[in-house]
Backbone bond lengths (Angstrom), bond angles and torsions (degrees), N, CA, C in turn:
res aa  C-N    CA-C-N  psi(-1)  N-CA   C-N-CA  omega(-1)  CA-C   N-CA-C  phi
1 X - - - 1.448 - - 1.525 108.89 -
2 X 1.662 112.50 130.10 1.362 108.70 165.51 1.458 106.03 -90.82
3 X 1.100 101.68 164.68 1.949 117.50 161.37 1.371 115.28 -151.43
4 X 1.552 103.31 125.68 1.345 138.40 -169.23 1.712 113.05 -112.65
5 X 1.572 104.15 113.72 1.342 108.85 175.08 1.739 120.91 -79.18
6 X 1.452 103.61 151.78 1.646 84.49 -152.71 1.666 83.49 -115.25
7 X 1.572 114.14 -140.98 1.931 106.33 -166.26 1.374 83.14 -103.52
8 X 1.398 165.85 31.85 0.933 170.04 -88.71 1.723 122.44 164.07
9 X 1.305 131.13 65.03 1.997 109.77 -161.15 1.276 115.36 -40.87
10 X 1.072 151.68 119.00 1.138 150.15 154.47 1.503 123.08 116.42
11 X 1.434 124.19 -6.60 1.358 145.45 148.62 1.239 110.14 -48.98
12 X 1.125 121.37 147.21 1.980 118.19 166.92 1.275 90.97 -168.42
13 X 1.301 109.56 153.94 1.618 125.51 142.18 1.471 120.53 -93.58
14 X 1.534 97.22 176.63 1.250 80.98 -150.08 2.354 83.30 -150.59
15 X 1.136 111.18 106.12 1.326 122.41 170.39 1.306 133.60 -90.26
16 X 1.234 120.57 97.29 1.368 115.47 -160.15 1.746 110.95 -72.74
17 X 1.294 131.77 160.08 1.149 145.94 -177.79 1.969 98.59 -79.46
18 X 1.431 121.66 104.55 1.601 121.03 -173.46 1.093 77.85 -94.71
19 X 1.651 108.00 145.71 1.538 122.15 135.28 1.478 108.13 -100.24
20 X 1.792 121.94 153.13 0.791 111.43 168.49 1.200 120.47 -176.02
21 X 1.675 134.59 133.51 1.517 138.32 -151.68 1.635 102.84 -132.06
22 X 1.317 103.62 -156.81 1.553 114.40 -177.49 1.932 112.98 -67.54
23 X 1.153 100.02 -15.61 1.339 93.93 -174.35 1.637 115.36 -97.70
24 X 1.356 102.27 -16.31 1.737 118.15 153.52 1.689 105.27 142.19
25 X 1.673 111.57 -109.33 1.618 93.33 -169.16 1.878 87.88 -136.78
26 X 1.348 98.17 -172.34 1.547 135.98 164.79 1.124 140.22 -147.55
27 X 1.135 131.80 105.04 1.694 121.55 177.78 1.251 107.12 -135.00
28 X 1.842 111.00 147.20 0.972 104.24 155.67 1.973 130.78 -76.11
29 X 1.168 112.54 134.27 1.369 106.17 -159.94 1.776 105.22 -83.71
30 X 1.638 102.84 -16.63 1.923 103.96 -172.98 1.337 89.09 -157.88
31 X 1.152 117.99 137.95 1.691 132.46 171.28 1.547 96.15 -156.06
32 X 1.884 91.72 118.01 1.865 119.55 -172.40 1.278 90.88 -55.09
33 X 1.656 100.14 -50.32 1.627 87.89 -144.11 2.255 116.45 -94.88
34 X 1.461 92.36 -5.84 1.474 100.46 151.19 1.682 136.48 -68.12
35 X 1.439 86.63 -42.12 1.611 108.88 -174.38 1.957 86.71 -59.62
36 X 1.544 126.48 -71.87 0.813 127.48 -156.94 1.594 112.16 -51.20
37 X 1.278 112.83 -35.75 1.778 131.38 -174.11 1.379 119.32 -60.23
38 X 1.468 83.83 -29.59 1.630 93.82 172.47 1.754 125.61 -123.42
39 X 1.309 107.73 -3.93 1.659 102.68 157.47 1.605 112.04 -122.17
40 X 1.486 103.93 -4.25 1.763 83.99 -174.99 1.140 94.29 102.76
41 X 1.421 149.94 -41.26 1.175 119.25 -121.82 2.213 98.69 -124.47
42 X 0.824 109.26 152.97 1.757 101.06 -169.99 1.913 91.72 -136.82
43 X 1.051 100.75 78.59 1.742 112.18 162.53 1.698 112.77 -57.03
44 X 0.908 118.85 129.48 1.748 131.38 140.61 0.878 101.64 -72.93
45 X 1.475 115.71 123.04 1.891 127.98 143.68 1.200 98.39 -95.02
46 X 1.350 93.34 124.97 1.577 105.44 163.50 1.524 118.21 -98.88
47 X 1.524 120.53 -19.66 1.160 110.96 -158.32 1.743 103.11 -158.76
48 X 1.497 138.54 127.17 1.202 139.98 179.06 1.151 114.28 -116.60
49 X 1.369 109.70 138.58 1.443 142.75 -164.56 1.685 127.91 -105.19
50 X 1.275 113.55 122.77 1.775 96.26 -179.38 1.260 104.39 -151.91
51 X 1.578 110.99 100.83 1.348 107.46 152.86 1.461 139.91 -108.69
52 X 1.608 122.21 172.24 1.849 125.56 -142.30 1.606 81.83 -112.34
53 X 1.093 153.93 106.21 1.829 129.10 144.68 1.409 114.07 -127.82
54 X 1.457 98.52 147.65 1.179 109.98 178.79 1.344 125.32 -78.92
55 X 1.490 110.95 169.75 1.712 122.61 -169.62 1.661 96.47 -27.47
56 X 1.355 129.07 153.19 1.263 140.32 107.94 1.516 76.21 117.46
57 X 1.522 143.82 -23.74 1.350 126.67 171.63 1.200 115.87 -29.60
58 X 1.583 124.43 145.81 1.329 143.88 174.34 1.823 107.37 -129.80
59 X 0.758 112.68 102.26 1.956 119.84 -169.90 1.515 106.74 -126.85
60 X 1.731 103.63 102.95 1.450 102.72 -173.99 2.103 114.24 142.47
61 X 1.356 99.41 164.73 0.733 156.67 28.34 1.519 115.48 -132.24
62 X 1.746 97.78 100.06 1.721 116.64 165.28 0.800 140.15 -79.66
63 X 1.531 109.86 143.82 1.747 105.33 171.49 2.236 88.94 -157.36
64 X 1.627 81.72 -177.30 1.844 93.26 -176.48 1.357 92.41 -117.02
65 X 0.971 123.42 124.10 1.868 130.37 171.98 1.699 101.32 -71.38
66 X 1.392 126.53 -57.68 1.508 109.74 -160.71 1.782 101.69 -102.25
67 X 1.072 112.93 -10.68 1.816 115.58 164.15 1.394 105.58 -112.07
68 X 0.989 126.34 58.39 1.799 115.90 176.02 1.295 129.39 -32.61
69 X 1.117 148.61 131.59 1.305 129.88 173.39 1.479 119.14 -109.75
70 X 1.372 114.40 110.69 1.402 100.42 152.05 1.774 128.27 -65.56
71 X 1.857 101.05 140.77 1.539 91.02 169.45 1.536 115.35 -160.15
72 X 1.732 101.41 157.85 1.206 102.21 -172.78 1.606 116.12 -103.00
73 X 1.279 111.92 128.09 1.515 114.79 -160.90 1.269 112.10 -112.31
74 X 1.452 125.62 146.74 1.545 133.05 -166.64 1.412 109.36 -163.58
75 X 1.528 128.30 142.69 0.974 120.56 -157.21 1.637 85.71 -128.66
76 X 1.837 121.37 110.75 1.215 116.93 158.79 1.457 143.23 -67.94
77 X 1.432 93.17 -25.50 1.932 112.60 171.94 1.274 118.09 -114.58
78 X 1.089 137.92 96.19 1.795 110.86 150.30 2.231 81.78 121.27
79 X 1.094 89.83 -164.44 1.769 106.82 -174.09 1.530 121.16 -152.28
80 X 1.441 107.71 111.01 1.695 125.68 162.29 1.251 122.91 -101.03
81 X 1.963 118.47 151.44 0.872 117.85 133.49 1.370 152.06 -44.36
82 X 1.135 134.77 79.56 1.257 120.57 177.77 1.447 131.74 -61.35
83 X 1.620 120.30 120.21 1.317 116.04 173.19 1.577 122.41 -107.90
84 X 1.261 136.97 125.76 1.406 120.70 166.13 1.583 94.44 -118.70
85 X 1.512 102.44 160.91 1.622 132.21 177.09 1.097 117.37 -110.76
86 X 1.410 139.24 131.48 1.760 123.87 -174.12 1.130 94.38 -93.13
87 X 1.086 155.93 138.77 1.729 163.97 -136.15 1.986 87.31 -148.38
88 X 1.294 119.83 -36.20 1.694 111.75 -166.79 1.491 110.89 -61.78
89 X 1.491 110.01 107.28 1.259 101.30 179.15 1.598 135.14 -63.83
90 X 1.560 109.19 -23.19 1.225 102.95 147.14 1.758 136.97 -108.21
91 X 1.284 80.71 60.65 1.658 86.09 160.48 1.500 112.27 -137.49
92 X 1.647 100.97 153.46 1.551 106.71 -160.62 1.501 107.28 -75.53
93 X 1.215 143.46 22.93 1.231 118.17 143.36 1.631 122.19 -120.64
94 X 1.826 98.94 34.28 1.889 118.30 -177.33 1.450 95.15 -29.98
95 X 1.821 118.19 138.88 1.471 100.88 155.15 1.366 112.32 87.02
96 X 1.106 132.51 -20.79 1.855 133.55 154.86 1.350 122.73 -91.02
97 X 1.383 110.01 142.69 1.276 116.75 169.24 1.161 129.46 -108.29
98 X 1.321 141.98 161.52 1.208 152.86 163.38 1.528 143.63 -125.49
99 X 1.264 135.74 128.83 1.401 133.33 -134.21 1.755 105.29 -120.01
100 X 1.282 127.77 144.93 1.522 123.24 176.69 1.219 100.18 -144.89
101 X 1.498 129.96 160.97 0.907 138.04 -179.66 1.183 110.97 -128.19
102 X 1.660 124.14 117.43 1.739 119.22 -144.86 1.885 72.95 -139.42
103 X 1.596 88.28 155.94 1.378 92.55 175.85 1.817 105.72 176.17
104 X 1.265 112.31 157.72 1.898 100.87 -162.02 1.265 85.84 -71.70
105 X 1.115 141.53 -22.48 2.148 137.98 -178.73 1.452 78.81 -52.41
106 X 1.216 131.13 -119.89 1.148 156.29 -172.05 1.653 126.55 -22.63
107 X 1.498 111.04 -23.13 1.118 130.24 176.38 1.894 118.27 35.55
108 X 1.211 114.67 32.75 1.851 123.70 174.06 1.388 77.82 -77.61
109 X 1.446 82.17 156.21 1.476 119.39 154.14 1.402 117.25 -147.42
110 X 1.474 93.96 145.30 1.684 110.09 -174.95 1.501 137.07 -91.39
111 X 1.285 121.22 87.48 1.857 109.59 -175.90 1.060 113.40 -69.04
112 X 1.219 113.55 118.63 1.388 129.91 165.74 1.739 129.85 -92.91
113 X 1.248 131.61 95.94 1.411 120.37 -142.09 1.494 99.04 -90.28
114 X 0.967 122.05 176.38 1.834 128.02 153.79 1.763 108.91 -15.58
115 X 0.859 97.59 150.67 1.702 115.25 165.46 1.201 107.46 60.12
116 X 1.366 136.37 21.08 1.852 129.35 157.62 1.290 89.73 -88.90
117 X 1.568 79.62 -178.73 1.872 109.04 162.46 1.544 93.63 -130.92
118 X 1.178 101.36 151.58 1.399 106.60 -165.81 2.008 115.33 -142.80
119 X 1.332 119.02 103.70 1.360 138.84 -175.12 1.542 109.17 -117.54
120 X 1.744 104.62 147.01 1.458 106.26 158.09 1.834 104.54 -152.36
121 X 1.292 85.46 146.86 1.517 100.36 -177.04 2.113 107.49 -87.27
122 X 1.101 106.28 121.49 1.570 81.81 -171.27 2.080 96.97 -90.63
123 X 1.288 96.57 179.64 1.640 100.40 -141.48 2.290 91.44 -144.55
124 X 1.062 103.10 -10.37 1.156 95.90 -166.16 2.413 89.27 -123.64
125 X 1.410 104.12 -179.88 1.553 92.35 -160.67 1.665 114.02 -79.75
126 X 1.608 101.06 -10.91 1.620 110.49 147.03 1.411 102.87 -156.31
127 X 1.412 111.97 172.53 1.482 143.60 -177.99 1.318 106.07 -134.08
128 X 1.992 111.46 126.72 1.145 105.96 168.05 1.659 94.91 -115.21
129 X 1.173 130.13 125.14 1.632 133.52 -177.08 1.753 108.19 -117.44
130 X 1.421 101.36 123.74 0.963 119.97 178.53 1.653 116.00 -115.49
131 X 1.820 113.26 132.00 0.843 107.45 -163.90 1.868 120.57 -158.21
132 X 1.536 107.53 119.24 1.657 90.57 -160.07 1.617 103.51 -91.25
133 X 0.952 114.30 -161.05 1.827 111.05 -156.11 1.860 104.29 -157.75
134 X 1.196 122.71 127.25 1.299 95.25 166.25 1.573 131.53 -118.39
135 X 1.844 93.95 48.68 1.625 95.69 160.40 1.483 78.20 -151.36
136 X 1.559 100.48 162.24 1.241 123.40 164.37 1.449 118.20 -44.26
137 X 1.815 125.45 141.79 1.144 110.49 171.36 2.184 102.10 -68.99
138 X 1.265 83.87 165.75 1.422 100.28 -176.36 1.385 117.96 -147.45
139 X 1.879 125.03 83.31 1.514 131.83 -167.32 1.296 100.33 -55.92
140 X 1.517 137.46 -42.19 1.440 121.94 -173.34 1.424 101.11 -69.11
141 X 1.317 147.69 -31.50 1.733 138.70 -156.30 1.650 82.99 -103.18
142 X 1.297 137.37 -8.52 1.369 89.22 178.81 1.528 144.47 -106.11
143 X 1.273 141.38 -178.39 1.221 129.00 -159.42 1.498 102.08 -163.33
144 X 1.582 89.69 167.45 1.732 93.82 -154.13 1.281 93.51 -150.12
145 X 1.101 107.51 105.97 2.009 113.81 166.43 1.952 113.19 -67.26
146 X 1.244 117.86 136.73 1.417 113.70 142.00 1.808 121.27 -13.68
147 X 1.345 112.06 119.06 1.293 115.40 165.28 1.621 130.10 -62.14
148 X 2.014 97.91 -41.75 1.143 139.39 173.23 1.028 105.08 -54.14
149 X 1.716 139.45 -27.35 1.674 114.98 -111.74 1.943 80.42 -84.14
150 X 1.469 78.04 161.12 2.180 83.50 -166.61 1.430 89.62 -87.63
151 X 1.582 132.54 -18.80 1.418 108.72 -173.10 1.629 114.09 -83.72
152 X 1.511 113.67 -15.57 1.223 86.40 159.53 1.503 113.50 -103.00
153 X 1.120 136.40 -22.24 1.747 127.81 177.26 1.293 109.86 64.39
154 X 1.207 113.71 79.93 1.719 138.16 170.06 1.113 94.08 -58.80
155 X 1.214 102.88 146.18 1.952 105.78 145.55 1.296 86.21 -127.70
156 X 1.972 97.22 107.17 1.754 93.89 155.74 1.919 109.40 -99.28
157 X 1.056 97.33 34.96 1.842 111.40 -164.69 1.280 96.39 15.78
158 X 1.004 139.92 105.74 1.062 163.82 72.68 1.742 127.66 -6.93
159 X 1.729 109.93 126.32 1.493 95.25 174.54 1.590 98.50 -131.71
160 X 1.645 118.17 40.62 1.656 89.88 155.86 2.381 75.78 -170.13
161 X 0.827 104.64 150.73 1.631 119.14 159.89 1.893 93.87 -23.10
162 X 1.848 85.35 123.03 1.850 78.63 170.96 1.365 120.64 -92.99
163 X 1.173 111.81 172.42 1.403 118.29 164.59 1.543 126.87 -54.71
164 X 1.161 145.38 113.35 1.719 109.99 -165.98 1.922 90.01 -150.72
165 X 1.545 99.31 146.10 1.527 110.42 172.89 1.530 123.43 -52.45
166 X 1.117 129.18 172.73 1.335 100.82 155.13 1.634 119.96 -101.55
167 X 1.101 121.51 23.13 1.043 128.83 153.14 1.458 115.95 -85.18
168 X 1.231 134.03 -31.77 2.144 137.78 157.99 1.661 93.30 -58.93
169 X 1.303 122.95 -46.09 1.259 106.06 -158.11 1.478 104.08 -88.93
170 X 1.500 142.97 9.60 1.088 144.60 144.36 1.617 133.11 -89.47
171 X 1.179 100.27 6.69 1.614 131.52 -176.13 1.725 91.79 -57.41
172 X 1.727 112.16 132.75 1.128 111.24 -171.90 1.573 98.72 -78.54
173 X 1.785 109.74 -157.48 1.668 103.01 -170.39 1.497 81.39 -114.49
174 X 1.487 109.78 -174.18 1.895 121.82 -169.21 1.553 101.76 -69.16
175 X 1.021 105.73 -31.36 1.433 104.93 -166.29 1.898 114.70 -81.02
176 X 1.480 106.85 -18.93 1.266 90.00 -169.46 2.070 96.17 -121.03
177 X 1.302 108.17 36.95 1.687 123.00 -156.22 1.990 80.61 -100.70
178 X 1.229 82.04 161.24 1.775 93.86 175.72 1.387 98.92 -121.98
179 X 1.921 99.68 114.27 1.123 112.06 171.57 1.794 131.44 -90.67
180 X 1.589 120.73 -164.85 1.269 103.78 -175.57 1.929 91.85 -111.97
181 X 1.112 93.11 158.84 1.817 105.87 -178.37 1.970 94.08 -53.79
């Protein structure tokens, strides 16, 4: 496994080592005790995630304010943008985002730790994204910023109006979102 620091502290991708011959491929997709060898870091998953959407979906930008979740994201079908937001107000890049492009071609995956918000626009004619978490989801803690919001100015490149819930499309703006200390 490689790992790649992104503009983000504590974000990385994460490239697994494929083997692969006439009969097709192999990877390991999570290894505890690699992951840890090489960032330090020893996550609990408590809980895995998988969702199906089609072209032009926009899903995001989430996070849980009093259960945070860290998570690791991978896209088995099809290809998204990945966006996370650093929400920590004291950390030096509070308020920026950063973008990846994950996809089963390419097979990265993205850690996403505590204190983002975390969206992806899928880009290919579906996306199946799979993704473990390490707190429980929680419908009362969670929250959803503007995709739009103009103060931060995503580029989820996008080439037509996305698809969005109406829960994305009620997503407050940056300024009035509840952040983490």
């Amino acid at each position: 496994m490689k790992i790649a620091a992104t503009l983000l502290p504590g974000v990385l991708v994460l490239e697994p080592t494929v083997f692969e011959d006439a009969r097709g491929h192999f990877f390991e997709a999570f290894n505890a005790r690699q992951f840890k060898a090489l960032t330090g870091l020893s996550p609990e998953f408590v809980q895995d995630n998988q969702s199906h959407s089609k072209a032009g979906v926009l899903r995001g930008l989430h996070y849980q304010l009093h259960q945070p979740q860290g998570k690791l994201v991978r896209v088995i079908q099809g290809e998204i943008t990945d966006v996370v937001v650093d929400l920590r107000r004291q950390s030096p890049s509070f308020g920026q985002w950063a973008s990846v492009t994950l996809s089963a071609q390419n097979r990265r995956q993205l850690w996403i730790p505590e204190g983002f918000a975390h969206g992806f626009h899928v880009r290919s004619d579906i996306a199946d994204v799979q993704y473990k978490t390490t707190a429980y989801w929680s419908a009362p803690d969670e929250r959803c910023i503007r995709w739009d919001d103009p103060d931060l100015a995503i580029d989820w490149e996008l080439t037509a109006p996305p698809l969005l819930s109406d829960k994305d499309r009620q997503g407050v703006y940056w300024r009035q979102a509840e952040l983490f200390p």
